[in-house]
C-alpha positions in Angstrom: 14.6 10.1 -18.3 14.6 13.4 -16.7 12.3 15.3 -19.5 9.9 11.7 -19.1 10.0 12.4 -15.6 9.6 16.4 -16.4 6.1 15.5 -18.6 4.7 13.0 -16.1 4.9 15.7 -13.3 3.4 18.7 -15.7 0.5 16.3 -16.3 -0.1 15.0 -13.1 0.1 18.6 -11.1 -2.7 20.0 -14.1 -5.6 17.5 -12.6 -5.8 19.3 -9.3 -7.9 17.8 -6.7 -10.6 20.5 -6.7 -11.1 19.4 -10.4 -11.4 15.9 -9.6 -13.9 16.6 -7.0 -16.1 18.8 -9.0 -15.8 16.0 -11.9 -17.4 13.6 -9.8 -20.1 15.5 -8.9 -20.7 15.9 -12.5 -20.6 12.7 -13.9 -21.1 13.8 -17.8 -17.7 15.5 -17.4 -15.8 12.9 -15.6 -14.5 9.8 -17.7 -12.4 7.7 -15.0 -8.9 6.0 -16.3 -9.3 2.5 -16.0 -6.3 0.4 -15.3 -4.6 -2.0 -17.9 -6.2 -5.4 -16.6 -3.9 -7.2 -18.7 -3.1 -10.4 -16.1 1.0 -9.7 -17.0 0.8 -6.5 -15.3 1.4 -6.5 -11.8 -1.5 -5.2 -9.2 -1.4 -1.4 -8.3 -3.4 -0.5 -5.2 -3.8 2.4 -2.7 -2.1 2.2 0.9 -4.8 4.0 2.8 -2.3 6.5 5.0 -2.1 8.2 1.5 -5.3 9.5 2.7 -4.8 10.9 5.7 -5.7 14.3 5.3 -8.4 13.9 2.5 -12.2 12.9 3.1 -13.6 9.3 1.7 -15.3 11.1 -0.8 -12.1 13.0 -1.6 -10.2 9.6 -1.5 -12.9 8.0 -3.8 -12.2 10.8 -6.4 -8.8 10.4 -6.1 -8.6 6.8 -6.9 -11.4 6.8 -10.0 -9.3 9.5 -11.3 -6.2 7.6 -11.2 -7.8 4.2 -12.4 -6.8 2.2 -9.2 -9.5 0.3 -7.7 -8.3 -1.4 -4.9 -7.0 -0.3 -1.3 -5.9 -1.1 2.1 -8.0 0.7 4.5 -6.6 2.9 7.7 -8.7 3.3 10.6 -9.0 6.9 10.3 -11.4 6.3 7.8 -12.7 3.4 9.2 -12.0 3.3 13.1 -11.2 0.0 14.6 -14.1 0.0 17.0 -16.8 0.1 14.3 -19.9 -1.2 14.3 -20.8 -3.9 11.3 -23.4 -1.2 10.5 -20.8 1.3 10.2 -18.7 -1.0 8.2 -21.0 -1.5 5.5 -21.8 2.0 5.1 -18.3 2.9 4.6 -17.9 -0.7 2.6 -20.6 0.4 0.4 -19.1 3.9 -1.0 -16.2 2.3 -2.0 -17.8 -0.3 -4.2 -21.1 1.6 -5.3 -17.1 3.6 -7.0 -16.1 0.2 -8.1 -13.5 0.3 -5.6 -12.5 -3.3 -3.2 -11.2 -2.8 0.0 -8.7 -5.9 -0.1 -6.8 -5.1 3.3 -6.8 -3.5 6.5 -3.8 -1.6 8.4 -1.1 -1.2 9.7 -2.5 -2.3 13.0 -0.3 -1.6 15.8 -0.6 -4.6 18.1 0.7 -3.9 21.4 -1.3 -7.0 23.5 -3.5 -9.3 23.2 -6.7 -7.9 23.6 -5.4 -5.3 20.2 -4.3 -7.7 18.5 -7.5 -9.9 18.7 -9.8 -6.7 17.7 -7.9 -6.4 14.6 -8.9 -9.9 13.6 -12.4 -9.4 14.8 -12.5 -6.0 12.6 -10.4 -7.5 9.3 -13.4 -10.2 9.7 -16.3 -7.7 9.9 -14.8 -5.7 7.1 -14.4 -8.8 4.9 -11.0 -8.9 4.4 -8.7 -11.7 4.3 -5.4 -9.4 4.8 -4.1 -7.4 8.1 -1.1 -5.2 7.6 0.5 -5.3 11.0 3.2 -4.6 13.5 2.6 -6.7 16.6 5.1 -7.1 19.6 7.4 -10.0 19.6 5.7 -11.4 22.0 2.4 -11.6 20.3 3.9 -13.7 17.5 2.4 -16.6 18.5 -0.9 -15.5 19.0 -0.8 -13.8 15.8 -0.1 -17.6 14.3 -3.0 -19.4 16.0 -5.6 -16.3 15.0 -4.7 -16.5 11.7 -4.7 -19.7 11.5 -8.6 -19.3 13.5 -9.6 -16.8 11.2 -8.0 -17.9 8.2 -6.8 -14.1 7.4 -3.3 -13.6 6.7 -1.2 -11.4 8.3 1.6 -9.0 6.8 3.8 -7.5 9.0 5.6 -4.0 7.9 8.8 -2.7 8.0 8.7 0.6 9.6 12.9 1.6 8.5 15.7 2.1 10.8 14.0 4.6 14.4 11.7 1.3 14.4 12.7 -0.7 17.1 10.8 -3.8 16.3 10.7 -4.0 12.2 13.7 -1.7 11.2 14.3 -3.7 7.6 12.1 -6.8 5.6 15.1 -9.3 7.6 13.9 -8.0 10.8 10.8 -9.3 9.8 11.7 -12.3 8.1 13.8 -13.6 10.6 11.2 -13.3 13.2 8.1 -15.3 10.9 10.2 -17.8 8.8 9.5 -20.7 11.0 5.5 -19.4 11.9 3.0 -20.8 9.5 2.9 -19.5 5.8 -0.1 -17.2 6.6 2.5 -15.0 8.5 4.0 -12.8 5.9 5.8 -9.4 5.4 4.0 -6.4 3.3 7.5 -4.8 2.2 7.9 -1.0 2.6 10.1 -0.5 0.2 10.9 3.2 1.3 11.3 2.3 4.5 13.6 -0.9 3.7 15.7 1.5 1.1 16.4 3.8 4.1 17.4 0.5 6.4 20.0 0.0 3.9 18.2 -2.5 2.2 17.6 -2.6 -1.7 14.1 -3.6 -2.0 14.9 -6.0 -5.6 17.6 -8.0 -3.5 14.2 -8.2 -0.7 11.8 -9.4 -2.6 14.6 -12.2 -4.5 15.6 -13.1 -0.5 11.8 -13.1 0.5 9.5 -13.0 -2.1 7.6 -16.4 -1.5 6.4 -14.4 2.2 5.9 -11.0 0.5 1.8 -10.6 0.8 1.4 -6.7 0.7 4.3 -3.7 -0.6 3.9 0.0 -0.2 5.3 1.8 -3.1 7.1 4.9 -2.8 10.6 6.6 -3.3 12.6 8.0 -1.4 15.5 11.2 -1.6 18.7 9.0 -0.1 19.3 5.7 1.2 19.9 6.9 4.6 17.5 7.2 7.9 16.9 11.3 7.1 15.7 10.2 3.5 12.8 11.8 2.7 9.6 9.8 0.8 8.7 11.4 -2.5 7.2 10.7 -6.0 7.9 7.2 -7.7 11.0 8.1 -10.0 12.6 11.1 -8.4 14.6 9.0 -5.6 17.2 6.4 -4.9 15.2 3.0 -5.9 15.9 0.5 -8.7 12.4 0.3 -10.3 13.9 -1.6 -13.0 15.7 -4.4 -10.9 12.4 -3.8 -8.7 10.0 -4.4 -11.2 12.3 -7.6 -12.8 12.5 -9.2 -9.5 8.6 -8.7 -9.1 8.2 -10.1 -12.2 10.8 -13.5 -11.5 8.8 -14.5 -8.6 5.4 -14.0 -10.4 4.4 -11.7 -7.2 0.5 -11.6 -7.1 0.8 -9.7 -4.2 -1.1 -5.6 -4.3 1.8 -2.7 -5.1 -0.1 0.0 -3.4 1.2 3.1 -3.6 1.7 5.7 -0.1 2.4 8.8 -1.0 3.3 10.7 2.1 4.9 13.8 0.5 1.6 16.4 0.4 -0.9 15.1 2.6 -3.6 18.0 1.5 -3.5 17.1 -2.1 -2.1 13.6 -2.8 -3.6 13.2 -6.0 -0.7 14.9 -8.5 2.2 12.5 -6.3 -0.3 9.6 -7.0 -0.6 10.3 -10.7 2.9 11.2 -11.5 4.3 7.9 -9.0 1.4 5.2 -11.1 2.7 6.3 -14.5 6.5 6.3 -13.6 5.7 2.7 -12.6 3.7 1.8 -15.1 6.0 3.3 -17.6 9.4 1.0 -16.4 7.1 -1.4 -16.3 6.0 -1.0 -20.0 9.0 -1.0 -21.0 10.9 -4.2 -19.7 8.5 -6.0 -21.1 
C-alpha cells in the first residue's frame, strides 16, 4: 500500500498548478481526464472551501484537470448577496468548462432573515441542495422552506469544538422526525475526529445522508489534522462497502484543506486513492 500510496503522490505533485493553468490557456496541449461514468461507480464532486485561496479560473483548471465535473459552491466565489446577473455569469464559466454547480454551502444560519437568503440564493443559483448549519432554533423554519422551495437541506458536521453539529448523531438526532428533505451532508473528517467511524455513519444514517466531504485525517482525535485521501486514520474500504450497501447516490466531494495555495496535487493524489479502493472491491 505504502509504495501505491508513494506513486500516487509522485504523480500527483508533477502536475503543478502553474502547468494546469498555462494548459488551459492552451487548449492544443491540454487533454482533460474525464471521469469513469460507469453508473456503479459512486459520484466524486468538489466541496467548494477546497478553493479558497485559488481564483475561479484557477478552480476551473483544477477540476478539468482532475476529471471532476461537479461542485458545491462557497460564497467566496459566489457571495450570498449576488445579483441573478452575477449568478449567471459566474454559472456560465463553470458550464461553458462542462462543470454543474449541484449545491450551495455550508451556509451558516444564525436567524431567520439568513436562513431565508440562503433559500432565496440556492433558488437563484438553480440548485436544489443547501449545505447548512442552522441554529436549533431555526429547525423548523428550515422544514417549512424546504418544503416551500422544494430544495433540500444538508446539515454538516463540523467535529467535536462545534457546539451545535459535533458528530453525524448530533445531526441526526435533531432532523429524524423533520420531513425527509432535511438531511445530513457527512463530514467524514470531521465525524472521524468526533469519534465517529464514518462506515458505521452512513450504515446508522445512510437513508438521510444527501451531501459527504471527503477527506482524511492524521488521528481520530480533536487535534487531528485533515490531509490527503489515504495517508490517515479512515476505513476507505468499509467506507466505500457501506456506500456501496445503501446504493448512496449522494455527491462524494472531496475538501482538501491541507495547502490552500495549490490544492490541486492533494486533489489528485486523494481522487485516485479513492478511486483505486474503489476499483478494487469491486
Amino acid at each position: 500500500m505504502s509504495s501505491r500510496r508513494n506513486f500516487l503522490k509522485l504523480s500527483a505533485i508533477s502536475l503543478t498548478a502553474p502547468d494546469v493553468f498555462t494548459s488551459l490557456k492552451n487548449k492544443n496541449n491540454f487533454s482533460p481526464r474525464k471521469e469513469n461514468a460507469d453508473k456503479d461507480f459512486l459520484q466524486l464532486g468538489i466541496a467548494g472551501y477546497s478553493f479558497l485561496d485559488v481564483t475561479i479560473e484557477q478552480s476551473i483548471a483544477i477540476m478539468q484537470r482532475v476529471g471532476i465535473n461537479t461542485l458545491s459552491i462557497k460564497d467566496f466565489h459566489l457571495p450570498l448577496n449576488s445579483t441573478q446577473e452575477k449568478i449567471d455569469e459566474v454559472k456560465s464559466k463553470f458550464n461553458a468548462a462542462g462543470i454543474t454547480i449541484y449545491a450551495v454551502g455550508v451556509i451558516y444560519m444564525k436567524d431567520e432573515n439568513e436562513l431565508n437568503n440562503a433559500f432565496d440564493y440556492a433558488k437563484k443559483v438553480g440548485v436544489n441542495l443547501i449545505v447548512c448549519a442552522p441554529n436549533y432554533d431555526l429547525l423548523p423554519q428550515l422544514e417549512r422552506q424546504s418544503r416551500t422551495y422544494n430544495i433540500r437541506a444538508a446539515i454538516h458536521n463540523h467535529g467535536p469544538e462545534d457546539k451545535l453539529y459535533p458528530g453525524p448523531k448530533d445531526v441526526y438526532d435533531r432532523i429524524k422526525n423533520l420531513d425527509k428533505s432535511i438531511g445530513l451532508c457527512l463530514d467524514i473528517g470531521h465525524a472521524m475526529r468526533a469519534g465517529v467511524d464514518p462506515a458505521k455513519a452512513v450504515a446508522d444514517y445512510g437513508s438521510r445522508i444527501f451531501d459527504m466531504h471527503i477527506k482524511d485525517v492524521s488521528a481520530a482525535v480533536n487535534e487531528g489534522k485533515s490531509i490527503e485521501v489515504g495517508r490517515g486514520v479512515i476505513d476507505y474500504i468499509s467506507l466505500i462497502k457501506e456506500l456501496k450497501k445503501i446504493k448512496y447516490s449522494g455527491k462524494c466531494s472531496f475538501e482538501y484543506e491541507n495547502v490552500m495555495k495549490d490544492p490541486l496535487p492533494g486533489i489528485a493524489e486523494s481522487e485516485g486513492f479513492f478511486r483505486g479502493v474503489e476499483r478494487a472491491i469491486e
